[in-house]
ChimeraX commands (.cxc) that place a marker at each C-alpha (Angstrom):
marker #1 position 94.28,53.56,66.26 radius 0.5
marker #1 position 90.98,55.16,65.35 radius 0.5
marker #1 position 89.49,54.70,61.66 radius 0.5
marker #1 position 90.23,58.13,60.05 radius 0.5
marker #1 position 93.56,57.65,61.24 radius 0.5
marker #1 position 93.74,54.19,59.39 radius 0.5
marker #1 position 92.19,55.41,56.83 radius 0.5
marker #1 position 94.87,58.50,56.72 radius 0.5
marker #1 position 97.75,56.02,56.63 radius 0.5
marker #1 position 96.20,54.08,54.41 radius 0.5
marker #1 position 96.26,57.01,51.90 radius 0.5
marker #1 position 99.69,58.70,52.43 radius 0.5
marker #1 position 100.69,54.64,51.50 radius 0.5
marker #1 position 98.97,55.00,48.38 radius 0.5
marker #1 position 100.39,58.30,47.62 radius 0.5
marker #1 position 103.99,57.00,48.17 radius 0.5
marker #1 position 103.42,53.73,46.20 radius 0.5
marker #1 position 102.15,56.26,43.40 radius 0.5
marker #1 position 105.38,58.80,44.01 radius 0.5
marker #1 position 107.97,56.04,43.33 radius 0.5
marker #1 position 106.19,54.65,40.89 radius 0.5
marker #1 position 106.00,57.38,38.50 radius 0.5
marker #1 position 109.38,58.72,39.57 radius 0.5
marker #1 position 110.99,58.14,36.66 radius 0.5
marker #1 position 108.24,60.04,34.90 radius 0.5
marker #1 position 109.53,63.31,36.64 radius 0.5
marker #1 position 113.36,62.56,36.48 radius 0.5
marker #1 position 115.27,65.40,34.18 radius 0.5
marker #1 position 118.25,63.70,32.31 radius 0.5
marker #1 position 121.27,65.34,32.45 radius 0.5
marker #1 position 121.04,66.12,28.55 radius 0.5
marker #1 position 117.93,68.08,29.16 radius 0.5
marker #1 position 119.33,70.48,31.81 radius 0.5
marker #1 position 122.37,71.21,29.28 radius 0.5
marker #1 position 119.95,72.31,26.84 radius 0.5
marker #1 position 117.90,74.40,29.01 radius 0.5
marker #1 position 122.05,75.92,30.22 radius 0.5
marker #1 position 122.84,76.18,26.85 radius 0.5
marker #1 position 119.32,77.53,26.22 radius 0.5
marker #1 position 119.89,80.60,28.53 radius 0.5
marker #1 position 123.24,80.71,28.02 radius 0.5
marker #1 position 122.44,82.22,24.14 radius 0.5
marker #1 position 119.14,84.36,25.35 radius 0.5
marker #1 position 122.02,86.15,27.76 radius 0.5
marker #1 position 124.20,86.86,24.84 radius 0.5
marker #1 position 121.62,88.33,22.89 radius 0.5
marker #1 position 120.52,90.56,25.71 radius 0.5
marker #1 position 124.32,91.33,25.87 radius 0.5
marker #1 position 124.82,92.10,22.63 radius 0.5
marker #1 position 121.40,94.28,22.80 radius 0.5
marker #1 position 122.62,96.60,25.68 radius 0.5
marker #1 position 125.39,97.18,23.76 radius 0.5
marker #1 position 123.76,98.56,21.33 radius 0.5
marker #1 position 121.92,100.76,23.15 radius 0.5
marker #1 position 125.38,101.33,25.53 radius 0.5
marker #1 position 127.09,102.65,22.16 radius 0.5
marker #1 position 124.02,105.19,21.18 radius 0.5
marker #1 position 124.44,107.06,24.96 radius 0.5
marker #1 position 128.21,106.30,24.26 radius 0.5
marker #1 position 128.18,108.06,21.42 radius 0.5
marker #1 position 126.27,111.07,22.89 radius 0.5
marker #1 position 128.72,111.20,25.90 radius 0.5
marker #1 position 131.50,111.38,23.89 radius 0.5
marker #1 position 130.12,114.32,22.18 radius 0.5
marker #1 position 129.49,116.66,25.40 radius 0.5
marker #1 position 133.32,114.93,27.18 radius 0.5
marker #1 position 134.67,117.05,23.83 radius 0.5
marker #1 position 133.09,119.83,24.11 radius 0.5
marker #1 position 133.89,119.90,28.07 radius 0.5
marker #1 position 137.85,119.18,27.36 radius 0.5
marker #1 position 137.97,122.19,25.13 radius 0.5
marker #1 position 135.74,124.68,26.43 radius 0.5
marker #1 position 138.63,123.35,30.04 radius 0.5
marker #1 position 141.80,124.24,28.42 radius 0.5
marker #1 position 142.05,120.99,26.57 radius 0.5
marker #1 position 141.47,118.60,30.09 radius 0.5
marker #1 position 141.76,115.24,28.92 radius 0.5
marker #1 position 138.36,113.99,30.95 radius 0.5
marker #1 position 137.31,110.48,30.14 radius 0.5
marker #1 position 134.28,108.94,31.81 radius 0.5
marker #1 position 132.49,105.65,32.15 radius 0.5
marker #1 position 132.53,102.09,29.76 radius 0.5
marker #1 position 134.85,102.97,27.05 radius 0.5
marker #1 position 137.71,101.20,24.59 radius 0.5
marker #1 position 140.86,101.12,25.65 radius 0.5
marker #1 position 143.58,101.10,22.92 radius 0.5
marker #1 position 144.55,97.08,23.96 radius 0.5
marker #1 position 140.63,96.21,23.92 radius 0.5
marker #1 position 139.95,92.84,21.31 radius 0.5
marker #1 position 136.51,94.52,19.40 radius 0.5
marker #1 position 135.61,90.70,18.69 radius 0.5
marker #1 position 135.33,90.95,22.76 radius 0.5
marker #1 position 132.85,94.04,22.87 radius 0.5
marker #1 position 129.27,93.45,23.79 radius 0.5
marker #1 position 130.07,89.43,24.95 radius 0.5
marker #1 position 129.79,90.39,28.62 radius 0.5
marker #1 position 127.41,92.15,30.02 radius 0.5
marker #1 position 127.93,95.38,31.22 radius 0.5
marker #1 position 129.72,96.06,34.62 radius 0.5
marker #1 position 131.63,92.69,33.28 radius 0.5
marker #1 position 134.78,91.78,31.14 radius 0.5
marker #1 position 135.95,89.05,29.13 radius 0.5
marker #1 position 138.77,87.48,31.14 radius 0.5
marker #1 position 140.81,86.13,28.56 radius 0.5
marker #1 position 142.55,82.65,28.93 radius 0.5
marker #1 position 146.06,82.07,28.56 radius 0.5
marker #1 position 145.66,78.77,25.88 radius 0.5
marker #1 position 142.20,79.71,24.93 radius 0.5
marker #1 position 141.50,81.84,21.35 radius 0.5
marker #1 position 138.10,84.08,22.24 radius 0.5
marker #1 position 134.91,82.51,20.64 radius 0.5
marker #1 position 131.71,84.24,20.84 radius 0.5
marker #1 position 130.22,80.69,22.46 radius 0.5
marker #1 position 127.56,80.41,25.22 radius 0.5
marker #1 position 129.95,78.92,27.08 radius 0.5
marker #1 position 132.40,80.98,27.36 radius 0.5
marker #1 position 130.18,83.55,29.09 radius 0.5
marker #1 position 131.94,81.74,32.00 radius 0.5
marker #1 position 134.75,83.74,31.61 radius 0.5
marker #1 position 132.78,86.99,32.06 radius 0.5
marker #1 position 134.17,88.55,35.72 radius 0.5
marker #1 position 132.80,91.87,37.35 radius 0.5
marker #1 position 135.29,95.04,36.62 radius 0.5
marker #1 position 136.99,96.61,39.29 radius 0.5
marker #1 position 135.29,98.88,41.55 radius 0.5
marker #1 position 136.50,102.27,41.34 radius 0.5
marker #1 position 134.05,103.29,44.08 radius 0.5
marker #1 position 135.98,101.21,46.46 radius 0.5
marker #1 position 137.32,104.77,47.64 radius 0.5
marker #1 position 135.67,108.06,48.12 radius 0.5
marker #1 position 135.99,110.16,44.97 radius 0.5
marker #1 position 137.34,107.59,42.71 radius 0.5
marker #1 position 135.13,106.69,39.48 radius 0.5
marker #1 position 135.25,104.54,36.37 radius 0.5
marker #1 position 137.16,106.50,34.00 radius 0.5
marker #1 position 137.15,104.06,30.90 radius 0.5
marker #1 position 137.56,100.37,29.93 radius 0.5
marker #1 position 135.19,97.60,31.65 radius 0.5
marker #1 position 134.56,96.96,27.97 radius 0.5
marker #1 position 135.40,93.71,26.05 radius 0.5
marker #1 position 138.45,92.43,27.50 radius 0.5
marker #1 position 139.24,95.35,29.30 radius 0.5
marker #1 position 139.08,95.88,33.32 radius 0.5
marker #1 position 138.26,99.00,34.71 radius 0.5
marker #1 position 140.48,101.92,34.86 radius 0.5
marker #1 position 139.68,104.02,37.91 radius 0.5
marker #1 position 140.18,107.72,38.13 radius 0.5
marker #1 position 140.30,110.37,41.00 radius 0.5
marker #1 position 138.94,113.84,40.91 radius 0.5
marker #1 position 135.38,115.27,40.81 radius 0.5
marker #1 position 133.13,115.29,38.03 radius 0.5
marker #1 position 131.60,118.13,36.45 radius 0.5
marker #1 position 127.43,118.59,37.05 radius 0.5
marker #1 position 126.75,117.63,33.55 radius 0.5
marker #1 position 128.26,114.60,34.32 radius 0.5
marker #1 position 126.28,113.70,37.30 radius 0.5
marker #1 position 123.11,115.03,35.99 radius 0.5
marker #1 position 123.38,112.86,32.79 radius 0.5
marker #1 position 124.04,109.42,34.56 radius 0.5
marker #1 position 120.79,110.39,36.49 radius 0.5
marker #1 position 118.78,110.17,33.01 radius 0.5
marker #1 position 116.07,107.73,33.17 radius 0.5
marker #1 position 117.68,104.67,32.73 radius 0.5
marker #1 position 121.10,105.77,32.39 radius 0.5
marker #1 position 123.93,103.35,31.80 radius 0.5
marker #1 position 126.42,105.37,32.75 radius 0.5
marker #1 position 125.08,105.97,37.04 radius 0.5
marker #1 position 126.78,103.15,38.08 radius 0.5
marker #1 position 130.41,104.85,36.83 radius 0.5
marker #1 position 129.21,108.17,39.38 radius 0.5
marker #1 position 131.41,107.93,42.22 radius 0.5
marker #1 position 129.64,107.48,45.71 radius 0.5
marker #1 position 127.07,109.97,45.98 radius 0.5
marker #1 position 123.53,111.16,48.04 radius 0.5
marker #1 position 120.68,111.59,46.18 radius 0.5
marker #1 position 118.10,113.69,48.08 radius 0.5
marker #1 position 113.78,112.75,47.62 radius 0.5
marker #1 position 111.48,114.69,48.04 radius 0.5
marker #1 position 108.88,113.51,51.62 radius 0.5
marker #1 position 106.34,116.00,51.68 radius 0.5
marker #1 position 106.96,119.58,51.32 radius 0.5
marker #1 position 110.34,120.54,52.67 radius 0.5
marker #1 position 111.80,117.26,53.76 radius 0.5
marker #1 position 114.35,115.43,52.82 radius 0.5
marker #1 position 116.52,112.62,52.78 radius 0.5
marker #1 position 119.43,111.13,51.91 radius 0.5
marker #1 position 121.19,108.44,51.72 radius 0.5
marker #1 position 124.91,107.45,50.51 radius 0.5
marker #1 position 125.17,104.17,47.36 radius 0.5
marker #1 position 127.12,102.60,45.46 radius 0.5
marker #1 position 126.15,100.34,42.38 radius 0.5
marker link #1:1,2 radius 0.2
marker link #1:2,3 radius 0.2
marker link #1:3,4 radius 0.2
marker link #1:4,5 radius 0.2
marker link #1:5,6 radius 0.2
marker link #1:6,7 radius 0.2
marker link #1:7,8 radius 0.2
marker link #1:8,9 radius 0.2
marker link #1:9,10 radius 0.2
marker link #1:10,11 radius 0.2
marker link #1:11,12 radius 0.2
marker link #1:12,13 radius 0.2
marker link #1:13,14 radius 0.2
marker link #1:14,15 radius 0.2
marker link #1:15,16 radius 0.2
marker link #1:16,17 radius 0.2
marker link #1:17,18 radius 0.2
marker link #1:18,19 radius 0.2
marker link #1:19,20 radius 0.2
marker link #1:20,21 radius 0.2
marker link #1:21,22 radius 0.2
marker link #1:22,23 radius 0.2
marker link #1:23,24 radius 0.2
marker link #1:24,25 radius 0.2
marker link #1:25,26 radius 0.2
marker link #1:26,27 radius 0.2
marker link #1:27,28 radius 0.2
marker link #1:28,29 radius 0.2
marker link #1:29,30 radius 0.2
marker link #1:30,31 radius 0.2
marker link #1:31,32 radius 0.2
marker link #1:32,33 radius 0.2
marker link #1:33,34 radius 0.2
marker link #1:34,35 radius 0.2
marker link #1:35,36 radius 0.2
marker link #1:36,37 radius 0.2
marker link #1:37,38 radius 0.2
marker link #1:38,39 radius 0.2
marker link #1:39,40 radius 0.2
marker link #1:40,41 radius 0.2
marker link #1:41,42 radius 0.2
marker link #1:42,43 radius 0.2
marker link #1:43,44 radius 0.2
marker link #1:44,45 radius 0.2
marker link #1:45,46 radius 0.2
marker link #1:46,47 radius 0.2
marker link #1:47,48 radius 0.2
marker link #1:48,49 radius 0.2
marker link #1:49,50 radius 0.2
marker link #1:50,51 radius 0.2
marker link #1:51,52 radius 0.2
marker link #1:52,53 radius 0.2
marker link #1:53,54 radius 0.2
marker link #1:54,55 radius 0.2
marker link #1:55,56 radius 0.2
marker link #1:56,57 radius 0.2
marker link #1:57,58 radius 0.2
marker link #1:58,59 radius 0.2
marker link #1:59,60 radius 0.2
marker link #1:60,61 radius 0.2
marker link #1:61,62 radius 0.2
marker link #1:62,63 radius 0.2
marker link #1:63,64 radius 0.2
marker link #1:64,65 radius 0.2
marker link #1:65,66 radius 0.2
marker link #1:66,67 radius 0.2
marker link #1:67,68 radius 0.2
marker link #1:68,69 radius 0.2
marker link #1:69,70 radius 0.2
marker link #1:70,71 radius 0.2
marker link #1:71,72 radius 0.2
marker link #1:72,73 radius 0.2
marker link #1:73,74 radius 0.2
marker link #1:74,75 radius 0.2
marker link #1:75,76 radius 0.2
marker link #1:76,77 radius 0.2
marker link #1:77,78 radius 0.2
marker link #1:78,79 radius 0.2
marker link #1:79,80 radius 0.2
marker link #1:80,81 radius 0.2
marker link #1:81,82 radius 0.2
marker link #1:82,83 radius 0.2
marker link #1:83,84 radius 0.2
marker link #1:84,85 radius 0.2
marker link #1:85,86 radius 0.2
marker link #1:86,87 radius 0.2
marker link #1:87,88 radius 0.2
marker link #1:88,89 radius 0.2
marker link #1:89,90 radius 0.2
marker link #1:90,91 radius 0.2
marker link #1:91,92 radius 0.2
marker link #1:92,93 radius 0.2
marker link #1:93,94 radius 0.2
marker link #1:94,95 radius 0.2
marker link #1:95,96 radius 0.2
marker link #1:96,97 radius 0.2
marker link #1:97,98 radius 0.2
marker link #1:98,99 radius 0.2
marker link #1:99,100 radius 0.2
marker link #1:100,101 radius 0.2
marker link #1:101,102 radius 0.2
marker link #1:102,103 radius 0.2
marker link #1:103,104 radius 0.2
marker link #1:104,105 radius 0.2
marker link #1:105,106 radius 0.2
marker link #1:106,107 radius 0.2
marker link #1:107,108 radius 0.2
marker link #1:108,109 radius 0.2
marker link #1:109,110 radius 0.2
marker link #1:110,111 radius 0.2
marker link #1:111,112 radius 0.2
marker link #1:112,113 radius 0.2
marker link #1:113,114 radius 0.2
marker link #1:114,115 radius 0.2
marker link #1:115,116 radius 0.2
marker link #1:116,117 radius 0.2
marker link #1:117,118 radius 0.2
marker link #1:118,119 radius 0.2
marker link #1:119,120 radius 0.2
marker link #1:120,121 radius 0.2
marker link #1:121,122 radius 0.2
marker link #1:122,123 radius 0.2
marker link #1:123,124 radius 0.2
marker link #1:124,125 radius 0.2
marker link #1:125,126 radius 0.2
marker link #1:126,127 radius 0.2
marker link #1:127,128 radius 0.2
marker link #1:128,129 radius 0.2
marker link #1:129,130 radius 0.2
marker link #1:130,131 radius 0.2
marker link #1:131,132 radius 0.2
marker link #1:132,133 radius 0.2
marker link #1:133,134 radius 0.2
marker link #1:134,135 radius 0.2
marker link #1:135,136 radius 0.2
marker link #1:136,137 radius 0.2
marker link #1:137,138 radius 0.2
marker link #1:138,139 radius 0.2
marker link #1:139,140 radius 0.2
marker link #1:140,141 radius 0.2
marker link #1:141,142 radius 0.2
marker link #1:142,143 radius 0.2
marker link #1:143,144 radius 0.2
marker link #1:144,145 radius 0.2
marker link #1:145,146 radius 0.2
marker link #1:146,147 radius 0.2
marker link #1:147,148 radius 0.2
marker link #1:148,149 radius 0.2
marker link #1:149,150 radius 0.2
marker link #1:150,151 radius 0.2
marker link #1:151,152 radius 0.2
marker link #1:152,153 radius 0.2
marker link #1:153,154 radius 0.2
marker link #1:154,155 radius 0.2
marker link #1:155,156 radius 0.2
marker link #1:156,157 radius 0.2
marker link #1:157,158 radius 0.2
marker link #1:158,159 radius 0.2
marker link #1:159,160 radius 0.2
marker link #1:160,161 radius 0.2
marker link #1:161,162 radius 0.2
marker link #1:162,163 radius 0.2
marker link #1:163,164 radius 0.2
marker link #1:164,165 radius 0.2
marker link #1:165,166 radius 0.2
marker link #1:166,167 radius 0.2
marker link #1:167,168 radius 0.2
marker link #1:168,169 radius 0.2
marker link #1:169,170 radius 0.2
marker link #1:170,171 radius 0.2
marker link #1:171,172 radius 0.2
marker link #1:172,173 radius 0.2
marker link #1:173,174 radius 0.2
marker link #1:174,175 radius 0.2
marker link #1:175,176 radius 0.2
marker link #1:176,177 radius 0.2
marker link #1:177,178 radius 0.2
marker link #1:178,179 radius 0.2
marker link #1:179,180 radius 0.2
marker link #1:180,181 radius 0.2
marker link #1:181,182 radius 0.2
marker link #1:182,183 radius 0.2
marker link #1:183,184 radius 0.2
marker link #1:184,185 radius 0.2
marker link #1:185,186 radius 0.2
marker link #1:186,187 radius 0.2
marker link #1:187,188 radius 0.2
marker link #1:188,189 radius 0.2
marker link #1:189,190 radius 0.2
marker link #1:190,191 radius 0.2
view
């Protein structure tokens, strides 16, 4: 063995002895990861509750032009997207974030705790199927319920507002960009 690579081993030795040394320095109790859980665990339900918010303001605007479109239709009864549903617990809206509902358990009373958010499941895909879409619920402790049929324009070309929360209810669609002048492409997705 030459002398640097003595002197090497010699080193990675020392390094080692140092490591388990001051391992306990670097050990994480148990304790301290449940705080950091239930840390993020309550920063999730305020971003929850935040969407929300903003959910119910494009809500509330959607709900507006969905009236105007079932009576300027011959009284359609169109519904579109998150919404109530008659059976929804309001204590449940805004827990979960949205795309998600609060599965409700059998001997357990809803509590707006950080822990529960474990209860939170993803709502039924209505774009399982071509030409299916969310219709309403996949609020609170609601699933989804899907509906078939086409949507009007004004429909599509409002869930493509910046930042919509309402694109992922569009059923499977293309979307065409713009390459250049004249050329396009497109592409078939589902949220």
């Amino acid at each position: 063995m030459t002398v640097a690579q003595t002197i090497l081993l010699i080193v990675i030795v020392i390094v080692i002895i140092y490591f388990i040394k001051n391992v306990e320095e670097y050990n994480i109790s148990p304790s301290y990861l449940e705080e950091i859980d239930l840390a993020e665990k309550q920063q999730q339900l305020k971003i929850n509750k935040s969407q929300y918010q903003k959910f119910l303001k494009e809500r509330k605007l959607l709900d507006k032009f969905l009236l105007k479109y079932n009576e300027n239709n011959g009284g359609t009864n169109l519904e579109f997207g998150y919404n109530t549903l008659k059976e929804t617990d309001e204590k449940t809206l805004g827990f979960c974030p949205l795309g998600e509902y609060y599965q409700k358990q059998k001997d357990l009373e809803f509590s707006d705790k950080p822990e529960h958010l474990q209860y939170c499941v993803e709502c039924r895909n209505c774009q399982e199927k071509p030409n299916w879409y969310l219709g309403s619920g996949c609020l609170g402790d609601q699933d989804s319920e899907c509906q078939f049929g086409k949507l009007p324009l004004d429909l599509y070309l409002r869930g493509h507002t910046k930042n919509s929360l309402f694109h992922k209810a569009l059923p499977q669609h293309k979307h065409k960009f713009v390459k250049g002048v004249n050329k396009f492409s497109e592409f078939n997705h589902t949220h």
